[in-house]
C-alpha positions in Angstrom: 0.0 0.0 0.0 1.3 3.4 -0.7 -0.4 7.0 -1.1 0.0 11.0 -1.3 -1.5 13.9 -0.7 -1.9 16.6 0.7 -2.1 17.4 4.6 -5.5 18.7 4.9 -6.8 15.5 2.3 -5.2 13.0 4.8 -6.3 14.9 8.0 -9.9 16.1 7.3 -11.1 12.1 7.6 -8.9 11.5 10.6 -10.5 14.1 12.7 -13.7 13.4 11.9 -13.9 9.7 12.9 -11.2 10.2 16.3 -14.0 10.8 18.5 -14.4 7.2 19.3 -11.6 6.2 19.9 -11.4 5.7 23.5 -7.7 6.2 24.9 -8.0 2.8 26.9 -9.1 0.0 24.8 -9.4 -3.7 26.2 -8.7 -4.4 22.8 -5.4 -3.2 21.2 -6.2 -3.4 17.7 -9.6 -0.7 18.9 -7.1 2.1 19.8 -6.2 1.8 15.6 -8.0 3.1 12.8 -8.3 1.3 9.8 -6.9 3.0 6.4 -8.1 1.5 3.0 -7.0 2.8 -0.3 -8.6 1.9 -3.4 -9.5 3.6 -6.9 -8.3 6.8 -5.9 -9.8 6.9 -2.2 -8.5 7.1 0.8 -10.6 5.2 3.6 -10.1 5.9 7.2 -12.8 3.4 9.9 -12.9 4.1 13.9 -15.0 1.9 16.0 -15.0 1.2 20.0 -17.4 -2.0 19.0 -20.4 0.2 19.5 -20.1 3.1 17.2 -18.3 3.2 13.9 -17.2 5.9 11.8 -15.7 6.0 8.3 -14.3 8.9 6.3 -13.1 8.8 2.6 -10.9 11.6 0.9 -9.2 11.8 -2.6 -5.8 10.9 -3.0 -3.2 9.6 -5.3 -3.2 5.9 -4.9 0.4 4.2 -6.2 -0.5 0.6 -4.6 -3.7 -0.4 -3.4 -4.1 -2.0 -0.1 -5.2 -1.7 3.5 -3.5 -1.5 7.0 -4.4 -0.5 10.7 -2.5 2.0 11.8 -2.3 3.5 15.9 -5.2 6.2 15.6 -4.2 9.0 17.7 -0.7 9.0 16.9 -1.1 9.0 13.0 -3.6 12.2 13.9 -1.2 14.0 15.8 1.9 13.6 12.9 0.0 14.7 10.4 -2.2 17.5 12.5 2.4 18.2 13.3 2.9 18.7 9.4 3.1 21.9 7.6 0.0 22.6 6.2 -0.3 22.6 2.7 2.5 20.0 1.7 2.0 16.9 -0.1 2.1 13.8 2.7 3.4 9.8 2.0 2.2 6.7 3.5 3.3 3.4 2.5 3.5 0.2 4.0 7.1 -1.5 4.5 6.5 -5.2 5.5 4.8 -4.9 8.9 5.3 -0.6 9.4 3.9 1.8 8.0 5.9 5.0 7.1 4.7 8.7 6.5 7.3 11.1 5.2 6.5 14.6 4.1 9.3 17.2 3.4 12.8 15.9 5.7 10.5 14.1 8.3 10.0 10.3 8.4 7.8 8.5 11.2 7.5 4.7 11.0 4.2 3.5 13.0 3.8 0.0 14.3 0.8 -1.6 12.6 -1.9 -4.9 12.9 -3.7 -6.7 9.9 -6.4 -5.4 8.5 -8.0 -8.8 8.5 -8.4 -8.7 12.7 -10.3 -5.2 12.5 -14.2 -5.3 13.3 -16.5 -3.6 10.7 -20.1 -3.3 10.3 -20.6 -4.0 6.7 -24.4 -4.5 5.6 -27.1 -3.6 8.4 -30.3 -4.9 6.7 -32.3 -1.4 7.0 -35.7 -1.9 7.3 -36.4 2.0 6.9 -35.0 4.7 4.9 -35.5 8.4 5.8 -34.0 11.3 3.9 -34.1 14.9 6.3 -31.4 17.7 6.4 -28.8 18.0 8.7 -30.4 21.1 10.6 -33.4 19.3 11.1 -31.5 15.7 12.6 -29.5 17.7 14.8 -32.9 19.7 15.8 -34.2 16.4 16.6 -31.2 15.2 18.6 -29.9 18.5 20.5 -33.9 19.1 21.2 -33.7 15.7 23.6 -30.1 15.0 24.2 -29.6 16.4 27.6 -32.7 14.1 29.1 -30.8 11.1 28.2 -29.8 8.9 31.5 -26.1 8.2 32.2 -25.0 4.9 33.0 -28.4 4.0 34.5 -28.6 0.3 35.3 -32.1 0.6 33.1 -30.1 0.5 30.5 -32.5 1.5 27.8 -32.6 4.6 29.4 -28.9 5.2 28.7 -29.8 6.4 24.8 -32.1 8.3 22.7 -35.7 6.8 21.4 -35.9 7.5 17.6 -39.4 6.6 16.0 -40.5 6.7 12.7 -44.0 5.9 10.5 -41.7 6.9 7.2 -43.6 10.3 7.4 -42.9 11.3 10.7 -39.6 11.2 13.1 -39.8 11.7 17.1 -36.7 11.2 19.4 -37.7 10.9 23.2 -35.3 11.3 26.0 -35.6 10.0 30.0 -33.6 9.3 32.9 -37.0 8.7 35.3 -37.0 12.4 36.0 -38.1 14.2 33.6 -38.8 13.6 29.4 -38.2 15.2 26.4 -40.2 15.0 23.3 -39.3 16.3 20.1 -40.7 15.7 16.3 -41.1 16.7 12.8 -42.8 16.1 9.9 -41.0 14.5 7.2 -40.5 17.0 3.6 -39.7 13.4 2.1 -41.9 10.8 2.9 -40.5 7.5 2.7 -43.5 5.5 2.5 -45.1 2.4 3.9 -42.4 1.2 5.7 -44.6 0.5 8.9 -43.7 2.0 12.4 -40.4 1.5 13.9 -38.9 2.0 17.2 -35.5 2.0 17.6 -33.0 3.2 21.3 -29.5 4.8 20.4 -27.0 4.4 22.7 -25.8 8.0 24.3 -22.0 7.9 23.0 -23.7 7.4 19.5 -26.2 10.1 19.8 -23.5 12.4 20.9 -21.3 11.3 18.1 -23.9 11.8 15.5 -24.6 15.3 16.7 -21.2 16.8 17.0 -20.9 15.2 13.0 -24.0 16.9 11.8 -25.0 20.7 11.6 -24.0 21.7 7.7 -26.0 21.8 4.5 -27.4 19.5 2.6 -29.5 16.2 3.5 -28.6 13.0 5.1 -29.5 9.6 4.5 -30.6 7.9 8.0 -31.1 4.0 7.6 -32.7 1.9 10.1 -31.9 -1.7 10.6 -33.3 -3.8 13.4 -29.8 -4.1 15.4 -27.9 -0.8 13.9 -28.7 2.4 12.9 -26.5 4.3 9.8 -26.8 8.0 8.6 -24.3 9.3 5.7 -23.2 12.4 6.2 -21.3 13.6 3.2 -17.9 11.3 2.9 -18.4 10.7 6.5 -20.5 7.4 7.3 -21.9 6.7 11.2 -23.0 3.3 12.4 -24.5 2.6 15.8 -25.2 -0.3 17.2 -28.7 -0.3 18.9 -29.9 -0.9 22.7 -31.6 -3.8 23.0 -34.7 -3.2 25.6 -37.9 -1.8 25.5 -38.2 1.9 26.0 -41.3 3.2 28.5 -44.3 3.6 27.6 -43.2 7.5 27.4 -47.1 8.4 26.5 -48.5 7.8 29.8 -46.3 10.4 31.7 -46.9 13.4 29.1 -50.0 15.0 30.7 -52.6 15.1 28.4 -54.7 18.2 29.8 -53.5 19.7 32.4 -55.7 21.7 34.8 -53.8 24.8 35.3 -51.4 26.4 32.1 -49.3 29.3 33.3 -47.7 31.6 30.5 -44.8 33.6 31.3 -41.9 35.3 28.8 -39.5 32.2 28.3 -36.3 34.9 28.7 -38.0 36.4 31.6 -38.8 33.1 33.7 -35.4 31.8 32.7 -33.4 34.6 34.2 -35.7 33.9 37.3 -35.0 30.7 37.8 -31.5 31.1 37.2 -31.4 33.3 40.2 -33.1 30.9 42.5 -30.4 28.4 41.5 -28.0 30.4 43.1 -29.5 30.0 46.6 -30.8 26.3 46.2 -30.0 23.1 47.8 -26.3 22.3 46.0 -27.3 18.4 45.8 -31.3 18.1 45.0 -31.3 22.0 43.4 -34.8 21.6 44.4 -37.1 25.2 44.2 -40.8 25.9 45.1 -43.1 27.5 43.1 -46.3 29.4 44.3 -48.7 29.7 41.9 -51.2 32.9 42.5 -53.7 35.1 40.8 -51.3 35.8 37.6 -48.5 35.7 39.9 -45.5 33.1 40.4 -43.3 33.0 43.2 -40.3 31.6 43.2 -38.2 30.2 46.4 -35.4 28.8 47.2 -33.4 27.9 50.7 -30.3 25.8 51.1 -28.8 24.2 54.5 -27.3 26.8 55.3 -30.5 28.7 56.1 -29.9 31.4 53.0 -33.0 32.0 50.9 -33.7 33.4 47.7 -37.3 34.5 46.9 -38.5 36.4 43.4 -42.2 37.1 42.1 -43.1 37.6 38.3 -45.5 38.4 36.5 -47.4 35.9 34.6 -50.7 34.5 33.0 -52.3 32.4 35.5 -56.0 31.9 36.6 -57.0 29.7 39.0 -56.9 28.0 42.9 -53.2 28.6 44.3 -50.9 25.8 44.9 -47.4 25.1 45.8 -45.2 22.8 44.1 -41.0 21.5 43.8 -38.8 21.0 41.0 -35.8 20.5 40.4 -34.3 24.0 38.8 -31.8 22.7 36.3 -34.5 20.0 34.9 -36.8 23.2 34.1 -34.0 25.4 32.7 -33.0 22.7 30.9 -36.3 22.9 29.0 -36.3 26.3 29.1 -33.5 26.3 27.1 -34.7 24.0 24.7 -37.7 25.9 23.9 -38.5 27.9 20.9 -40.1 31.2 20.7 -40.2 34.3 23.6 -43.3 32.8 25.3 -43.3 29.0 27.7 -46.3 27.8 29.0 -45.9 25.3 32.0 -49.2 22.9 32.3 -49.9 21.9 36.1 -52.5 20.0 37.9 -51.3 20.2 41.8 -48.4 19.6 43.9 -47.7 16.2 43.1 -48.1 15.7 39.4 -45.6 16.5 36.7 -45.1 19.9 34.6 -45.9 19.7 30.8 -43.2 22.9 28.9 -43.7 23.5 26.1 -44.1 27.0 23.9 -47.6 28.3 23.2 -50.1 26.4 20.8 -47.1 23.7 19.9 -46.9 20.0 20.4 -43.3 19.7 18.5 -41.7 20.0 21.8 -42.9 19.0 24.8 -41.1 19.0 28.2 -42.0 17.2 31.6 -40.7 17.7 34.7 -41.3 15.3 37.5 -42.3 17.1 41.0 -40.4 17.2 44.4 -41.0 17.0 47.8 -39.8 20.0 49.3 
């Protein structure tokens, strides 16, 4: 095997699959990528058994062939290299050696043969959406993903499709987030699927995608793969059943407060200041088109703040934790919130105004 090109041809594809590799691997031949060079491509695969990555670039291919190489060192050389200057690789028996300019670096290397790759996934569904609107639909739920819950289908991201329709639901038993969009592509009858990403996957998928253009998402019933470009992501899937996340979104809730999204943000953000540093738990007082916020920690300080709001109805008290709610404040669209209540010991429904896209819930505390 032997190839040139460029810096920037050879390192574009290497930082885009390095996120997973993980710097401890209980396999050595995992902390390698794998480089294949055929008909003028340049191939470069990452995996950590879960999530795979591959990344092709145009170069000038002398001999065909393919190697594994260590991953994070061949990065760093060629991230070392002048910019701009035309790079070498080439395999000498069992090294491989990249030379560009008066530097040479010879890298150990393993067969190509021992590497694990995902090659066919059987998809059983095949959606076409742009980039904007998969990250919308990732970075929308992402943060209500568990981590390293021993309900281990709570440790990824829900993704459902009809072949018209996309939702991605997010949990850790606190609180839920619910996000969806219709599809500008339908792609048919290929019946309702269900499938739960695993959370290094979903985060790997969102820092990949955010440009122009669309991406092909294919659904298999153990992997999920989305082409991005050059740049192709496999996950494997969680194997479990994900709750039944219908039953906690309250349906219609007795009491809907609106407030400025901006305004109650800011307001909560202030109360966090003051609040318990390990449950972060705040009270809210619901009045006559008044809230009040409060918020006391052990060491006897408390924080109290009253806005302004829409709000008609019996008063009631009721807990939360305040980074769950800013959380979902955060994730809202629009300058207006409304938060649907019922009493003191049911759930908050966020969400903005008039929409079902987005929908937030908060589970209450005891305060």
């Amino acid at each position: 095997m032997k190839f040139s090109a460029e810096r920037e041809q050879i390192l574009g594809p290497l930082q885009s699959v390095m996120g997973v590799v993980e710097r401890r691997q209980t396999m050595p031949i995992l902390a390698n990528v794998l480089v294949v060079v055929r008909d003028g491509t340049f191939a470069v695969t990452a995996t950590d058994l879960e999530v795979e990555l591959v990344a092709r670039g145009g170069v000038k291919v002398d001999r065909e062939g393919d190697i594994t190489v260590p991953g994070r060192k061949f990065l760093d050389i060629v991230k070392a290299l002048p910019a701009g200057l035309p790079v070498t690789v080439e395999l000498k028996a069992d090294k491989v050696e990249v030379k560009c300019g008066r530097s040479r670096f010879t890298l150990s290397s393993l067969p190509a043969t021992e590497y694990p790759t995902v090659e066919e996934i059987n998809a059983t569904q095949t959606l076409e959406l742009g980039q904007a609107e998969l990250k919308r639909l990732l970075e929308k739920c992402s943060f209500s993903m568990a981590h390293q819950d021993v309900r281990y289908y709570l440790n990824g991201l829900l993704l459902e499709t009809d072949g018209k329709m996309v939702r991605t639901v997010a949990t850790d038993g606190h609180r839920l987030a619910l996000c969806e969009l219709e599809l500008a592509k339908p792609a048919g009858s290929g019946g309702a699927q269900q499938v739960i990403v695993p959370r290094k996957g979903v985060l790997e998928l969102a820092r990949l995608i955010g440009g122009e253009g669309d991406v092909l998402v294919q659904v298999g019933a153990n992997h999920i793969r989305v082409q991005i470009g050059d740049i192709r992501f496999t996950s494997k899937l969680i194997d479990g059943r994900f709750p039944e996340y219908g039953r906690v979104i309250p349906a219609n809730p007795k009491y809907v407060v609106r407030s400025g999204r901006d305004e109650l943000r800011g307001a909560l953000q202030r109360m966090a200041i003051l609040s318990n540093e390990k449950y972060r738990g705040i009270r809210l007082a619901l009045g006559s088109n008044l809230l009040t916020l409060q918020a006391h920690n052990p060491e006897q300080e408390e924080a109290e703040e009253e806005l302004e709001v829409v709000f008609e109805g019996e008063g009631f008290e009721v807990g939360f934790n305040v980074n769950y709610l800013l959380d979902a404040l955060a994730a809202i669209d629009g300058a207006e919130v409304e938060l649907g209540l019922t009493d003191a010991n049911s759930s908050c429904l966020v969400r903005a105004p008039g929409s079902s896209a987005q929908r937030y819930v908060v589970m209450p505390m005891r305060l």
